[in-house]
C-alpha positions in Angstrom: 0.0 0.0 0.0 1.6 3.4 -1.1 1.2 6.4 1.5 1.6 9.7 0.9 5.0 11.6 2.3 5.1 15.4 2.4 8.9 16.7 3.1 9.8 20.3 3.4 13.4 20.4 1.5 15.1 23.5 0.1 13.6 24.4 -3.5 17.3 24.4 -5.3 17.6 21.2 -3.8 14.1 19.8 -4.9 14.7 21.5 -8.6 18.0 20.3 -8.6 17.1 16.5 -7.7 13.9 16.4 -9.8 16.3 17.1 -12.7 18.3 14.1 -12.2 15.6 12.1 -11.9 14.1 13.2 -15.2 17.4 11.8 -16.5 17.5 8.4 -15.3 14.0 8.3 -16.4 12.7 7.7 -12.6 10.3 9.4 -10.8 11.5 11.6 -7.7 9.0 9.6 -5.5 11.0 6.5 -6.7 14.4 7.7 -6.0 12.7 8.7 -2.4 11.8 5.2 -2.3 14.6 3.6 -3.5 16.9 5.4 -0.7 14.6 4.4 2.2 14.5 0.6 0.9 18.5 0.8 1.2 18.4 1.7 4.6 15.3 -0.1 5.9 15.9 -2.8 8.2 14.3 -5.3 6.3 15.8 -8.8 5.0 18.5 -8.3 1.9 16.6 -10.5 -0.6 13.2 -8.2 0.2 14.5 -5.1 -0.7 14.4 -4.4 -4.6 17.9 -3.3 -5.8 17.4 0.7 -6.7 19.1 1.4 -10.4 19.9 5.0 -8.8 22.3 2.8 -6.4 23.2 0.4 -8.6 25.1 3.4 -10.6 26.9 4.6 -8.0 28.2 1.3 -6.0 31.9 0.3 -6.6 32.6 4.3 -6.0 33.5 3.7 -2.2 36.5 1.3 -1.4 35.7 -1.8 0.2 36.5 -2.1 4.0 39.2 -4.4 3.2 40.3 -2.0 0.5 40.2 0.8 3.2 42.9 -0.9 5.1 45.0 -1.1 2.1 44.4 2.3 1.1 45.1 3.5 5.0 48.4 1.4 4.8 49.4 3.2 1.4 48.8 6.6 2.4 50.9 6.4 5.9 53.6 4.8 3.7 53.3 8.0 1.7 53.2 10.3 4.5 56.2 8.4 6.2 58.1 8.9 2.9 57.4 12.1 2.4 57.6 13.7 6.2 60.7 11.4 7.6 
């Protein structure tokens, strides 16, 4: 059952958002939706994989790719500062 949501957000933001939307050919409401699935607490094989996030996954390292990134960049400090 859908529900109605009212949100007060800045109009920039709104216009700015609605916009991007229009470009991945999704509504604004489904992008809304899409980002609350992704956080809801419910069961991984429930929640319906948003194409918005699809796009953008990969961009942030991994945590064990954070370690070897973290590892990397003392190396560089150390290299550069001793």
């Amino acid at each position: 059952m859908n529900t109605k949501l009212t949100l007060r957000l800045d109009e920039k933001l709104i216009k700015d958002t609605k916009k991007i939307a229009s470009a991945r050919d999704i509504s604004l409401s489904q992008m809304v939706a899409d980002y609350f699935m992704s956080i809801s607490p419910q069961k991984k094989k429930e929640i319906i994989e948003s194409p918005v996030l699809s796009e953008v996954s990969g961009i942030l390292p991994s945590k064990t790719d954070k370690g070897k990134l973290l590892k990397k960049y003392r190396k560089h400090v150390e290299e550069k500062y001793l």
